[in-house]
N, C-alpha and C positions, 0 to 999 in steps of 0.2 A: 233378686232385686238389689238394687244398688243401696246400699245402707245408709250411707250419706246424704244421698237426696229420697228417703223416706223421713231419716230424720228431718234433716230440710223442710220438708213439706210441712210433717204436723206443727214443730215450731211456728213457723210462720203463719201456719193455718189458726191458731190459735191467737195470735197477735190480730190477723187480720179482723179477724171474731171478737174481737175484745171492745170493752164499749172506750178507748181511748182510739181513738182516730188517727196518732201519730205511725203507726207501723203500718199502716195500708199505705197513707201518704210518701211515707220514706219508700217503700215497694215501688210505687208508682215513679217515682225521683230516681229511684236504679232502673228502673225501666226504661223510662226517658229517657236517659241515655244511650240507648239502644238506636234513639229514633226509629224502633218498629215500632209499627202502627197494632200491627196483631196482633203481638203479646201484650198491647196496652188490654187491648179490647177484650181479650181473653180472662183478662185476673177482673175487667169492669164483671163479666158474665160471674167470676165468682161472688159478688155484692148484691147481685140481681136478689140473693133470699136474704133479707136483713137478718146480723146477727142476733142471735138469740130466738127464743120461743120456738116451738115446736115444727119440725121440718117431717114433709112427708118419709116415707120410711126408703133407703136407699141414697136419699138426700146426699146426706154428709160425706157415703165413698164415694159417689160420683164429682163434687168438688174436691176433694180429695186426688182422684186420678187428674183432675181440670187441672190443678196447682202443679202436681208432681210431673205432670207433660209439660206444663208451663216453665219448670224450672229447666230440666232438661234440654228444653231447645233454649233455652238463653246460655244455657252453661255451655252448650254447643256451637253457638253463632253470637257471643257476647261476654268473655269470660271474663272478663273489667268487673260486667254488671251483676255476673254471675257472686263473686267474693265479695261484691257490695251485700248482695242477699244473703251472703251467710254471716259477714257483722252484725247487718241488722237483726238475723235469729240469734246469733249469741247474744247479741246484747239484752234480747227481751227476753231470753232463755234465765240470762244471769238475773234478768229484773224480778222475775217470777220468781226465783231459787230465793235471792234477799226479802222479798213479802212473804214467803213462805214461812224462812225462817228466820225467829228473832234474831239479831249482836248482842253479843256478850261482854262487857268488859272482861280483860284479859283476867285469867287469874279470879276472878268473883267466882262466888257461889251461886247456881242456878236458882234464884226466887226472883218471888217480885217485885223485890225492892231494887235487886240491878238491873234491871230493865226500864231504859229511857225513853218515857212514854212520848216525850218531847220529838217530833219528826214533823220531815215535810210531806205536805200532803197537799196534791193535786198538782194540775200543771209539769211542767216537761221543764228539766235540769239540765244545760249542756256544757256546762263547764267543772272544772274538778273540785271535789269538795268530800272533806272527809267529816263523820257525824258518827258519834255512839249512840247504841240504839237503832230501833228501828225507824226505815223509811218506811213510809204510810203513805198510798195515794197515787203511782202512776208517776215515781218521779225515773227518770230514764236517765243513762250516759252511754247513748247510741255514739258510734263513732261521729267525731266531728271535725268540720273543716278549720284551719288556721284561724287564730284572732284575725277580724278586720282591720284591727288597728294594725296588723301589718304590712298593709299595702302602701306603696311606694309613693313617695309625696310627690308632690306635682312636677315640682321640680324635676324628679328624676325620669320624668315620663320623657320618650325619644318627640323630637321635633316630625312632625308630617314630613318634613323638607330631606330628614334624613333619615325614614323608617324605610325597612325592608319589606317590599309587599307581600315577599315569597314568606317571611319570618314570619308576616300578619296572617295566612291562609293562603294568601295567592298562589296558586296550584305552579309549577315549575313545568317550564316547556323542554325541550331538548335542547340543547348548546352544544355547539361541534366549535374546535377553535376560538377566535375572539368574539364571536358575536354576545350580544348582550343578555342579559339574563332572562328577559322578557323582551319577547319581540313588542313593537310595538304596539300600542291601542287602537282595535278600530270600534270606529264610534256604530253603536247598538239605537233602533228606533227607538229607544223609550231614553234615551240618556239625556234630554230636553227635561222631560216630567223628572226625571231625577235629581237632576244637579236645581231644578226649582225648588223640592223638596229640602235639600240638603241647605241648599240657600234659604231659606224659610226656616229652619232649625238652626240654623246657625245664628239667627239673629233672634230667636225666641224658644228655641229651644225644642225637644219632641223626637219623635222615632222614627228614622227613616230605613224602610225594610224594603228587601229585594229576595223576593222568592222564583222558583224555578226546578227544574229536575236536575237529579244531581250531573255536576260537569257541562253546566248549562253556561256557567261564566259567571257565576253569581259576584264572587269575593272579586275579578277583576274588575267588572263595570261599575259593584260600588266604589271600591276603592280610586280606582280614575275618577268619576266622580266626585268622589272627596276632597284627593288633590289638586283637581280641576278649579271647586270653587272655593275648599278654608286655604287663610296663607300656609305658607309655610314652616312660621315659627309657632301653628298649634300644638300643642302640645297633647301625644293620643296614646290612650290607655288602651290595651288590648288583654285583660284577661284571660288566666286560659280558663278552659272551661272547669264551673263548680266554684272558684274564686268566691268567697263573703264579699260582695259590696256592700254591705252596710255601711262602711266606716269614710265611705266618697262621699257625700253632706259633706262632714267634716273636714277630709282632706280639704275640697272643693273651699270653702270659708277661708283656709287659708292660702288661694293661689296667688293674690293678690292682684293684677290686669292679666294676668297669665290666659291666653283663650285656648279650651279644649275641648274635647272629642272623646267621647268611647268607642271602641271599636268594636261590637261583638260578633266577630263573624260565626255560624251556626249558631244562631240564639236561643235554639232551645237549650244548650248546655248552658245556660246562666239566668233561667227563668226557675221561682223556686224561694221562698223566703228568706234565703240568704241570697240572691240573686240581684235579678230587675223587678221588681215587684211596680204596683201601680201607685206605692207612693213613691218608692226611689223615682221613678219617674217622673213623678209631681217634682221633686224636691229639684232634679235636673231642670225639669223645664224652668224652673223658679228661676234655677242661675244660669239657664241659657247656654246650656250645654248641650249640644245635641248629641245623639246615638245614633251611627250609622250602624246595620247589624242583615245579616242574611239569612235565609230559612230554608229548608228545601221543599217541594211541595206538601209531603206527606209527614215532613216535622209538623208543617205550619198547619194541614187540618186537622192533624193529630191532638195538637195547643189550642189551636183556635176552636175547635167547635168540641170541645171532649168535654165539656162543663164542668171544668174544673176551675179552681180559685185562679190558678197562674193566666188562664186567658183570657183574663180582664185585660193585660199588658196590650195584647191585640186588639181590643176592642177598641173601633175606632179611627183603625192604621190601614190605611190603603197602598198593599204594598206595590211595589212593582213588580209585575210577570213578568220574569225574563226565558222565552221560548229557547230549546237547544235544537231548534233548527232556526238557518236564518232567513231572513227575507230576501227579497232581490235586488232590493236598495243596500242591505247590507252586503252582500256579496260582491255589488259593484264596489262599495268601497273597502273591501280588502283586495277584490282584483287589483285596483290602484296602491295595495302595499305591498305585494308582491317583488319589490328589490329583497324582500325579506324572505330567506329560504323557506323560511319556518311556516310564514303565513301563504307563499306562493305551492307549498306541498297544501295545505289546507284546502287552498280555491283547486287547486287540479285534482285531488282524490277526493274530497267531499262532498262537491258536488250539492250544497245548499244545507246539507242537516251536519249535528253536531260537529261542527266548528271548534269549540272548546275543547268539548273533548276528545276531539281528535287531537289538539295542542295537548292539553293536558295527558294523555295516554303514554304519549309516546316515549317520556323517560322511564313512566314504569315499567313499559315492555320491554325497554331494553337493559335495564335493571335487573329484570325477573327472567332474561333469555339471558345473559351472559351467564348469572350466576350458576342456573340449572348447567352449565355443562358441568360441575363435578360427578362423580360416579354416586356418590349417595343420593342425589337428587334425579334430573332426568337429561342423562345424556344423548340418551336418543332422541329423545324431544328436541333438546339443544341441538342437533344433528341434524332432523327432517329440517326446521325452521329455516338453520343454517343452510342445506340446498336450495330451498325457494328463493329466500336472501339469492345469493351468489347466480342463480340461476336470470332472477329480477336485474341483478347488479350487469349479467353478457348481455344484456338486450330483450329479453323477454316480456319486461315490463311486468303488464297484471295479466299474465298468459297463463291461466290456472295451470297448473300439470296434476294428471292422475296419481293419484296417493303410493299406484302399484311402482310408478317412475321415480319419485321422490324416495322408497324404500331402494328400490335397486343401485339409485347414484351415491348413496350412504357408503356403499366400499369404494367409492375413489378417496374419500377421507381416511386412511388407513388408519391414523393414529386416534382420531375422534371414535372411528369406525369400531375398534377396541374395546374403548372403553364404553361405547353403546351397548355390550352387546349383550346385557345384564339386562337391560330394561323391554320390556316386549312392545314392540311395532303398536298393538292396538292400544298401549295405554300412552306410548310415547307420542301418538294422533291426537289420543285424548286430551292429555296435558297442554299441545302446542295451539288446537284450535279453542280451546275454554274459553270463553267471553269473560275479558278481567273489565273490569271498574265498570259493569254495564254496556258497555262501547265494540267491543272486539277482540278475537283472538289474534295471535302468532299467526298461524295460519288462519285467511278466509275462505269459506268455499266459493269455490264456480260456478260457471252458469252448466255445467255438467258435475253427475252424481259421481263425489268419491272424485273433486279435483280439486284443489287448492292453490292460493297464492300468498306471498309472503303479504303481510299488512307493509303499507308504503314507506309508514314513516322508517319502518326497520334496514328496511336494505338502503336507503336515503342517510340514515345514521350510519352504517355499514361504510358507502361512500364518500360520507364526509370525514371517516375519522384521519387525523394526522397519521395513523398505521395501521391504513386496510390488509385485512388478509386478502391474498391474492385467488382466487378459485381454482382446483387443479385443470390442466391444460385438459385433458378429454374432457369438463365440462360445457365448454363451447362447439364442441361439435353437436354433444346434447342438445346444448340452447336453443343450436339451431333449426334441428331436429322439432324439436317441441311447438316452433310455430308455425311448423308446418307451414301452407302454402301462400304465406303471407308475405309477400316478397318487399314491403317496406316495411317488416321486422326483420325479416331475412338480411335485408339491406343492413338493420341500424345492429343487428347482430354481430357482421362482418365488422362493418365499421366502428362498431366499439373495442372488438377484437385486435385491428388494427391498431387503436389508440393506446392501451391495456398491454400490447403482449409484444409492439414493435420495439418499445424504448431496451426492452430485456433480452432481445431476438442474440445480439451478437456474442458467439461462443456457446449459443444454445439451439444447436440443430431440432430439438423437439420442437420449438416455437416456432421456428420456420415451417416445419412441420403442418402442424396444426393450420398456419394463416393459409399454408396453400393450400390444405384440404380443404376449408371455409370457402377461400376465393373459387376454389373449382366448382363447390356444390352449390354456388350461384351463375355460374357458367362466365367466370372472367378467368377466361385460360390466361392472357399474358400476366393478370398478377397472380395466377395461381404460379404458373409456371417463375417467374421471380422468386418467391418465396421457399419454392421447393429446391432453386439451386442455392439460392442462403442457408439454408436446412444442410444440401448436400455439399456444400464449399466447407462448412464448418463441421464436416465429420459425417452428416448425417447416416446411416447406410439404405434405411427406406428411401428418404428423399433422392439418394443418389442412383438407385431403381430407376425411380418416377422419370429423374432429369434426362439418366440414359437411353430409357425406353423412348424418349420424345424426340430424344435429337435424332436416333435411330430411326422413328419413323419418316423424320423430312429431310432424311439423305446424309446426315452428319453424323458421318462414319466413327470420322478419326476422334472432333470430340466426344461423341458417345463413348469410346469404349473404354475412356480410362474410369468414369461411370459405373458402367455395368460392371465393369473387373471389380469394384468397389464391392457392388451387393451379392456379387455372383461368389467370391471368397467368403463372403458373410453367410455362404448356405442360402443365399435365392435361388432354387433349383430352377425359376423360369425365367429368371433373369440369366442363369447359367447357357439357357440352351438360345435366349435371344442374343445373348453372347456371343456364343458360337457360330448362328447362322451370320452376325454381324461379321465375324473374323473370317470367316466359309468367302464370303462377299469380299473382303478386302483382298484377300488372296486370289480368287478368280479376278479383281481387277489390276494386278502385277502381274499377272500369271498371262493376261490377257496383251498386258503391254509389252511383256517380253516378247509375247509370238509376235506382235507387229514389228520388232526388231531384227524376227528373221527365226529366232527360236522353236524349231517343231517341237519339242520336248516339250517348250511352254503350253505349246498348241494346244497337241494331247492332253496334259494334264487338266488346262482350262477348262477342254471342253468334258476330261472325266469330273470333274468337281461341278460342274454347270446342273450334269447331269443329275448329279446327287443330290445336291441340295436343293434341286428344281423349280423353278420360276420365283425370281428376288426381287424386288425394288430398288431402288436407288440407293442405294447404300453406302456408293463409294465417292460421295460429292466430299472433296477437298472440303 
């Protein structure tokens, strides 16, 4: 058993037991910041038998096992909250050790005349203080937050006009090149009742909240919102989360005409008695300060209905729902902001639901796919991602490909290929398709078992970077390959091909190469046929096969065979013997023309060589 969290356990199980009510509530305060709902609910179920008096028999191990599971998955899925929980046990660990046993002045003799009976008793202590003799009574120095009186005077607060929304919470979208930081705002059905709210608080002060699921777009629509309707020269506090407000009254007294705003975005992290409490509230609405703040759905029924002291704050406050699918009113008007890359990938992959967080996703993903290509992380993961990307990027689009295809094209990548090869296929799947922030994996699946496709925003970040890697040449024959019989992919395949691989064609026979094989397997022989003598003018020796084999068939002797001489030296053993018959041909037509001159010899010969090589084509067209 884990020693540490047995210890853990009883400690705290003992605090929670105690007839002082501050250690449950500090629990519940580490909890809370978890924002899980279930591990609130789970330590409520330890309360369910009031401390004290007699418990049926088995009782106390089974709350016992309740705590010691309870810590374990916070330690596991919350390790902030996890170290908060074991301050808190030292600290009432150490409280227990000082009531236990007397202080001593240093140096005194053990009676009881050195012992100072004089102590504090009752009530909860949270500032430093030293005392000889003993404390009496439940007095604590749980870890504790900053003095309030250190928080920033009014003054130094940032202007609304020149706050950073991304600094405030506002989630960060992708940026490729100059585009802006946040693309722009589009307006949300409910953004009428809000900017009314925020307008209403501003001129009397009070709490305007905006709940929803997470990545729903919470922090941007209040925030637009805000700046929508206070000016600019507000002056807006944004605490991080846990920050003492107590000591805002005060600041607040002295801003003098100065108008402002709190910011609290996720409000549960600042609800709490050093927090927003329902009289700081009072005390804001007083001076006409309003709080714009956001919630996620399962913070706010976590707060609001848990019957605890903090969701008085709530009570009262009608927030706004904000859905993370949108409407169709919404959707038309981001159709119409679609000059914006960012938001026009939104309307064409999302298709009506999470919006936001399809915006908000997309830099983590690619944050969290570049890094993994190291070797100690997941290379191969980095790798499969990487084909779907490249593969989405020739023309495939959202053309899932089988997971067995995406392993195979892994060895065109030699060098990535490499260093993959440490990590295994089923864990490298795992890693790439894993659903990050709620929203989506690296890879999505298909509408077929065991196919995948790159997530949009990726391979869209991939093309827009100022230095895209380029895909190697045999993966566009793949591409191709892959959508099958879709001849307007087939189409936008070639034709991206062309765009992508013609600027780099010259002095590079490979590339010529490949566009003719592409053009042919869509049946445009003359541009296949183009590409493949570009291929063979510039060295090729496949291509110079391809070009001699063609001319040869439609009679063009003389230029085919400096062609063929080309592949047939190269070891084309069937380009050698089409060679052959081509030169067989040339020589029966000299051989031919000398007999018309008068030449029996030539005669002979013509008609022994006719013989041999028996029945030809036209071969000999000038």
């Amino acid at each position: 058993m884990d020693d540490e969290l047995t210890v853990l356990t009883r400690t705290l199980m003992r605090g929670i037991d105690s007839f002082d009510p501050d250690v449950y509530e500090l629990v519940v305060e580490a909890l809370e910041s978890t924002t899980n709902s279930f591990l609130l609910m789970r330590l409520n179920r330890l309360r369910e038998v009031a401390p004290g008096g007699d418990r049926p028999d088995g009782e106390e191990h089974k709350r016992g096992l309740e705590l010691l599971e309870l810590l374990r998955e916070t330690r596991r899925t919350s390790p902030h909250a996890y170290e908060e929980l074991k301050a808190i046990a030292d600290a009432f660990g150490q409280d227990e050790r000082e009531r236990a046993t007397p202080r001593l002045r240093p140096h005194a003799p053990v009676s009881p005349a050195t012992v100072n009976r004089n102590g504090v008793s009752g009530g909860v202590f949270e500032g430093p203080m030293v005392q000889a003799g003993t404390f009496n009574g439940g007095v604590h120095t749980y870890y504790g937050q900053p003095a309030y009186t250190d928080l920033p005077p009014v003054a130094d607060w940032p202007r609304l006009d020149a706050a950073d929304p991304i600094a405030f919470g506002v989630r960060r979208t992708r940026r490729i090149g100059d585009e802006s930081p946040l693309p722009r705002y589009v307006a949300r059905d409910g953004d009428a009742v809000l900017e009314a709210g925020i307008r209403e608080a501003a001129a009397s002060g009070g709490l305007v909240l905006v709940t929803g699921e997470p990545l729903a777009g919470k922090s941007r629509t209040a925030w637009s919102a805000m700046v929508t309707i206070l000016p600019g020269t507000t002056r807006v506090f944004a605490p991080s989360s846990g920050t003492d407000l107590r000591g805002l009254p005060a600041l607040l007294r002295d801003r003098g005409r100065e108008q402002c705003v709190l910011w609290l975005d996720e409000l549960e992290g600042h609800l709490g008695e050093r927090g927003l409490t329902p009289a700081l509230l009072a005390e804001l609405v007083q001076r006409r300060v309003p709080v714009i703040a956001t919630m996620s759905d399962e913070a706010y029924d976590a707060h609001r209905f848990g019957g605890q002291a903090r969701s008085r704050v709530l009570v009262g406050v009608e927030p706004l729902e904000l859905s993370a699918g949108w409407t169709e009113a919404e959707m038309g008007r981001l159709q119409e902001a679609d000059e914006d890359n960012r938001l026009g990938d939104a309307h064409l992959w999302c298709e009506g639901t999470r919006i936001a967080a399809h915006l908000a996703v997309a830099p983590e993903l690619w944050d969290e796919w570049w890094r993994a290509r190291r070797v100690n992380a997941h290379p191969h993961g980095h790798l499969l991602v990487r084909v779907a990307m490249d593969l989405a990027m020739c023309g495939t689009d959202d053309t899932p490909i089988p997971a067995t295809v995406l392993r195979e094209l892994c060895a065109l990548y030699e060098e990535e290929a490499a260093r993959a090869a440490g990590e295994p296929f089923e864990d490298a799947l795992a890693w790439a398709a894993g659903v990050r922030l709620g929203v989506t994996g690296m890879l999505v699946p298909g509408s077929e078992p065991d196919t995948w496709r790159a997530f949009s925003t990726l391979y869209r970040d991939a093309v827009s970077r100022p230095d895209p890697r380029p895909a190697p040449l045999g993966l566009w024959i793949r591409a191709l390959e892959a959508v099958g019989e879709n001849q307007r992919l087939q189409r936008f395949v070639v034709e991206t091909a062309q765009e992508e691989l013609s600027p780099t064609a010259d002095g590079r026979p490979e590339v010529g190469l490949v566009l003719g094989r592409l053009y042919e397997a869509i049946g445009q022989g003359e541009n296949a046929e183009g590409w493949f003598r570009h291929s063979a003018d510039a060295g090729g020796v496949e291509a110079a096969g391809i070009v001699g084999q063609a001319l040869a068939d439609r009679g063009n002797a003389v230029e085919a065979i400096p062609y063929l001489e080309r592949a047939a030296e190269a070891g084309a053993v069937d380009i050698g013997a089409r060679l052959a018959a081509v030169l067989a041909g040339r020589a029966v037509f000299w051989l031919e023309k000398l007999a018309e001159s008068g030449s029996p010899e030539a005669d002979r010969y013509a008609r022994r060589l006719r013989e041999a090589i028996g029945p030809q084509t036209d071969t000999v067209k000038e």
